[in-house]
N, C-alpha and C positions, 0 to 999 in steps of 0.2 A: 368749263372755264367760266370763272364768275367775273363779275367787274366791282371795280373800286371807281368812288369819283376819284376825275383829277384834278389834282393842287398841286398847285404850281408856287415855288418859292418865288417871290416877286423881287425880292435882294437881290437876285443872281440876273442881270442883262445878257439876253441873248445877243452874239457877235453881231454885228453889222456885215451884211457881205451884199454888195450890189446884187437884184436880180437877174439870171440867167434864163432868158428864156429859149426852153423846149419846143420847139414846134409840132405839136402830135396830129395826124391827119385825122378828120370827124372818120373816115373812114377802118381805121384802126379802132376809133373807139368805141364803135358801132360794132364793128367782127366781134372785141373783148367783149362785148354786152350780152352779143348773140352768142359768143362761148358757153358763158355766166349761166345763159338762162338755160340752154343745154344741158350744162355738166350739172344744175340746180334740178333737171326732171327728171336727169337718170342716176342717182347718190349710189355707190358703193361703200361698203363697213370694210373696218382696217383689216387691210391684207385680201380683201379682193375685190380692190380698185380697176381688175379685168379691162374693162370697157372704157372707162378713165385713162387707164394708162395707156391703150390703143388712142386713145384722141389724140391724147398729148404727143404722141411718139408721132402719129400722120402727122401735126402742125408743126413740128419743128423741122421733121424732113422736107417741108413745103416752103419750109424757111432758110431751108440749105443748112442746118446745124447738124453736125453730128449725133448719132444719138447711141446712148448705153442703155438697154433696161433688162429689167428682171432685180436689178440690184435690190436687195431687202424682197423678194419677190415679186412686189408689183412697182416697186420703184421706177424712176426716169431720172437719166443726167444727161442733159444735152449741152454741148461742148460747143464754146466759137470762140476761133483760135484768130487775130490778126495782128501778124507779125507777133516783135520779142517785150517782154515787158511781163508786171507781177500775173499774178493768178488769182482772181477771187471766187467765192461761192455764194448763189443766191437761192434762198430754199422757199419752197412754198410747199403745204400739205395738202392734201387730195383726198380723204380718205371723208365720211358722213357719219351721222349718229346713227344709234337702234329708236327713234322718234317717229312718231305720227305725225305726220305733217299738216297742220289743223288751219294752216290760213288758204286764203279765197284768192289763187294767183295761176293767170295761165299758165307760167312755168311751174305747176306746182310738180312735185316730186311721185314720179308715178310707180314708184318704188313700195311698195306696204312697210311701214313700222321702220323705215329708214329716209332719212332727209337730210341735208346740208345748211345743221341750225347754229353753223360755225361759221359757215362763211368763207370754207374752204374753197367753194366754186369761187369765189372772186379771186382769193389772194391765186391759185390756179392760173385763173384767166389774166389778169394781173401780170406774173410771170412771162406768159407766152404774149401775152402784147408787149412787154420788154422784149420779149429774142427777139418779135420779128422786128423790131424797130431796133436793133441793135445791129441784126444784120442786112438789114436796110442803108446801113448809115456808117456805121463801123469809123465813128469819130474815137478813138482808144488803139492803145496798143497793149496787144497782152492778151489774156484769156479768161475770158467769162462760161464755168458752170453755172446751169441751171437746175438746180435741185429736185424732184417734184418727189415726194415725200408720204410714202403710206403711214398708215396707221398711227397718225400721232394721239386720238383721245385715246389714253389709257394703256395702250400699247406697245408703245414706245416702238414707234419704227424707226425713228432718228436710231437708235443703238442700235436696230439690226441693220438698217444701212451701213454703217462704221463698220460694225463688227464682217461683213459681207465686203470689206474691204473698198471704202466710200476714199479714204482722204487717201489709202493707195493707191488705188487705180489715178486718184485725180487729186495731187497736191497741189492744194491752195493756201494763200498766204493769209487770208480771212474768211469769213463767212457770215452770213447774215440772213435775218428773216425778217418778215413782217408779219402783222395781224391788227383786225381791223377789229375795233373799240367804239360800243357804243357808250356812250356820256360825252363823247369827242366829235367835235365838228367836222364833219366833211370840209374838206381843204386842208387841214391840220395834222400833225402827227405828235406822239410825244415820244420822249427816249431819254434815260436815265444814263450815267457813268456809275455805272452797278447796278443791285438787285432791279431786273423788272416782274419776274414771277416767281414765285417760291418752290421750294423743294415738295415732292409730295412723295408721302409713304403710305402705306395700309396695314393695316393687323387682323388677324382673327385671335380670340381669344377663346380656350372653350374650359373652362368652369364644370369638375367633374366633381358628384356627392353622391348621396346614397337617396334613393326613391324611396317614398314612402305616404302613405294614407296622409290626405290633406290636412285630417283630423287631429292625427297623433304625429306630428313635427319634432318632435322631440325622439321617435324612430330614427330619422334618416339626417341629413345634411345638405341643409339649400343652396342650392346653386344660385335659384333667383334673388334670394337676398342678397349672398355674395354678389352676383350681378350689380344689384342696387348699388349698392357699398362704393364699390369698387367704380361706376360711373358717375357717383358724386366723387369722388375720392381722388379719380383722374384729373379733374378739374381744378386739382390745387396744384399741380404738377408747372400750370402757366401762371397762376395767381399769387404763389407762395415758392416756388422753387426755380421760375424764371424772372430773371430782373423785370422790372416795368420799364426798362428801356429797351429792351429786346423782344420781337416779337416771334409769338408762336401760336400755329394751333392744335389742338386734339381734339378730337371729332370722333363719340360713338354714333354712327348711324344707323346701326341695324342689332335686332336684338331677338334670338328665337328659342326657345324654350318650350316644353309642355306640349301636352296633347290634351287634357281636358281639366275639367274643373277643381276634380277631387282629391287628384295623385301631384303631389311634390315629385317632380322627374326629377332623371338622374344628373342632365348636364343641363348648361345654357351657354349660348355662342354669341359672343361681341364682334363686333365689325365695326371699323372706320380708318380715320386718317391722319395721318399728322403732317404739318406742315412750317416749313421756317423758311427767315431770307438769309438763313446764317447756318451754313453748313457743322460749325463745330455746336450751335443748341441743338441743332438737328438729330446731334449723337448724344447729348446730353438728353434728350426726351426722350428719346428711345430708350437709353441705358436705364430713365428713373420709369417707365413704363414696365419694361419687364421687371426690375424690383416688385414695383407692385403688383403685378398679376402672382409673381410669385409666393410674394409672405403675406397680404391680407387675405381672399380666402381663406388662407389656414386659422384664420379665428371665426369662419363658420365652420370648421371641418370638411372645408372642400379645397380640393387641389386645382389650381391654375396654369396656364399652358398659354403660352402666346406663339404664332406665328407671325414674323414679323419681315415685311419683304419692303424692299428697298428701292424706290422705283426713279421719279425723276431727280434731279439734283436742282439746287438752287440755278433759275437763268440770269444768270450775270454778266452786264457788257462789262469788255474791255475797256479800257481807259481811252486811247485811241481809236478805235474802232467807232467807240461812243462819238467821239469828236469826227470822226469822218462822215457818221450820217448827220449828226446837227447841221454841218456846214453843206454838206449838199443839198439836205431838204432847206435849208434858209435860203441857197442859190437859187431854187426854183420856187418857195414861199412863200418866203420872206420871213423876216425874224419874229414875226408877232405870229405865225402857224406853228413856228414851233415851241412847245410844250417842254423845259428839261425839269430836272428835281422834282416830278411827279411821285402819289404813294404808289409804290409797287403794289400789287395785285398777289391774295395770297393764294388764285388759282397756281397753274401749273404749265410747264410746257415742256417736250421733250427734247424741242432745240438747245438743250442745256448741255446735250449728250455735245451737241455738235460743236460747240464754243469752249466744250472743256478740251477739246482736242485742238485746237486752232483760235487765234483770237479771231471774237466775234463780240456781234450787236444787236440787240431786237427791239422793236419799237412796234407800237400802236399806231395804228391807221385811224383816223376820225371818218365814222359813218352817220353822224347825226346829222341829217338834214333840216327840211321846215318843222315836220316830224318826227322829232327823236326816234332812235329805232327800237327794236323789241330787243330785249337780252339775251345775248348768245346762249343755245343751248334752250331756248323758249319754241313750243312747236307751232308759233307764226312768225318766226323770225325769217328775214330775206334780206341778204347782203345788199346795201345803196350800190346802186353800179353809178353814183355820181362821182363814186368812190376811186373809180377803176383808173382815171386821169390822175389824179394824185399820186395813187401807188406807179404807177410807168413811172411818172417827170422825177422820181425820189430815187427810183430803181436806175435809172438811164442815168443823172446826174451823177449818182454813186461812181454806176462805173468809169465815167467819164473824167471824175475828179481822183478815183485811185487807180484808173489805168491813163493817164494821160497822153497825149496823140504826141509823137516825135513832130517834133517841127520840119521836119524833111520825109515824114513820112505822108505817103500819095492816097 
């Protein structure tokens, strides 16, 4: 996940809505801290959040919440029902990178080539400092899931949760996530009415010719010049075949050919990405992508082949939805913390899976403190737990403003 700065359209006035203030006890903040630093020394990789998932599952039954897991395999949903009213869902990811963790921090991650350089341990801890002050307090009526969510880099665990039967087991009438943003001040959140991260796909391409003595090239058929060709070539695919008002990218990252000096091999394999905030260029890149692996090699005498897989969808809030978190984090913010008509990010996120089934909303957590922070996915990176109080008062307020308390309710 990369970042974008953010820019903020200054035209557009954030609502005026008096401050609501959340009373969070230092003792709460202090347990989510000590979570934090916890779930931050022992990182599991998506799909065997094992040890993770037992945390989470002890803390919510110590919080008197229901709990489901196994969902997606190492998934958690914990359930707090009081009385009658809507249903919504709150997701946070749990899952670490494949990273060596290179900064100089007691909690550091004692895990080898695996660390939490996402941030997952906060938005995690984040969560479950919501349940238990949710059902501490149980100002709402209606039903709050908790979501906790494996394997989102790359893996997409949001769709094997759904498809593992997420929104049957537990119909809710929204859904929503967060994730924490460095360029973004602590205290602050930002959140768009549409795109906030882009669609992401990948490809392998593999570029098949005929082998032959380095010398006499005019024997055989280059794969690696094709290769060439065809990575400059892609390039005009955003420059020349997509408007300049619309945005896209195509990304070769990896490129493997040849065994030694002298021999022109037989094939060469392409790797990378593509990505949009607009689902229907999204099928316009892809469809003029495979054109061209198809018909230019054939003007070096090599055949082309793309593998072409499909992974997350554009994350786009609802219209509503959108408007339910601005107003709740301005309730507890106030209107100059929040951030809206920010540039979307042409990272990625698999919560996308989850708000094309249900409307939903995701927004950016600001973790810049005195010290800006390191960039997600950087191997000295450490979520601000100044952070951790922000994300409750935005989490709690949510609920609170779309599960409303009956006025005769005890």
């Amino acid at each position: 996940m990369s970042v974008n700065n953010v820019s903020i359209n200054e035209s557009i006035k954030p609502i005026k809505i008096a401050s609501t203030n959340i009373e969070l006890q230092e003792s709460l903040l202090q347990q989510a801290k000590l979570w934090r630093k916890q779930l931050h020394s022992q990182p599991e990789l998506g799909f065997k959040e094992f040890k993770t998932s037992a945390f989470i599952v002890e803390k919510l039954i110590s919080f008197g919440i229901e709990v489901h897991q196994g969902l997606g395999g190492t998934g958690v949903v914990g359930t707090l029902k009081n009385g009658e009213g809507p249903t919504i869902g709150i997701r946070a990811d749990i899952d670490a990178l494949p990273i060596e963790e290179q900064g100089d921090i007691e909690h550091k991650s004692t895990h080898a080539n695996c660390m939490h350089a996402c941030g997952h341990d906060g938005h995690t801890s984040i969560l479950l400092g919501t349940a238990k002050y949710l059902s501490q307090h149980k100002n709402f009526s209606g039903t709050v899931h908790f979501i906790f969510q494996p394997a989102e880099e790359v893996l997409g665990g949001a769709k094997v949760m759904i498809e593992d039967g997420l929104f049957d087991l537990f119909p809710m009438d929204a859904v929503y996530g967060l994730h924490n943003w460095p360029g973004l001040p602590v205290g602050q959140i930002a959140v768009n009415d549409g795109p906030m991260m882009a669609s992401f796909d990948i490809f392998e391409i593999t570029l098949t010719g005929v082998g032959t003595h380095a010398a006499m090239p005019h024997l055989g058929a280059d794969p690696i010049a094709a290769a060439g060709a065809l990575i400059t070539n892609i390039q005009s695919i955003i420059s020349r075949r997509i408007s300049p008002l619309q945005s896209g990218v195509v990304s070769v990252t990896q490129m493997n050919s040849g065994d030694t000096t002298n021999v022109i091999p037989d094939y060469a394999i392409l790797k990378g990405t593509v990505r949009s905030f607009d689902m229907a260029i999204r099928q316009n890149m892809q469809d003029m992508l495979t054109e061209m692996v198809k018909t230019l090699p054939l003007l070096y005498g090599v055949k082309g082949e793309i593998d072409y897989q499909v992974c997350y969808p554009v994350t786009s809030n609802d219209s509503q939805a959108y408007l339910n978190v601005k107003q709740a984090a301005t309730e507890v913010l106030g209107a100059n913390n929040v951030n809206i008509n920010v540039e979307p990010s042409m990272a990625s996120e698999d919560f996308s899976f989850m708000s094309q089934h249900v409307k939903g909303a995701y927004f950016w957590l600001g973790v810049d403190g005195a010290t800006p922070s390191k960039p997600l996915h950087n191997a000295a990176y450490d979520f601000n737990d100044a952070a951790i109080e922000t994300g409750i008062k935005v989490w709690v307020s949510l609920v609170e403003s779309q599960l409303p308390k009956k006025p005769d309710s005890k």
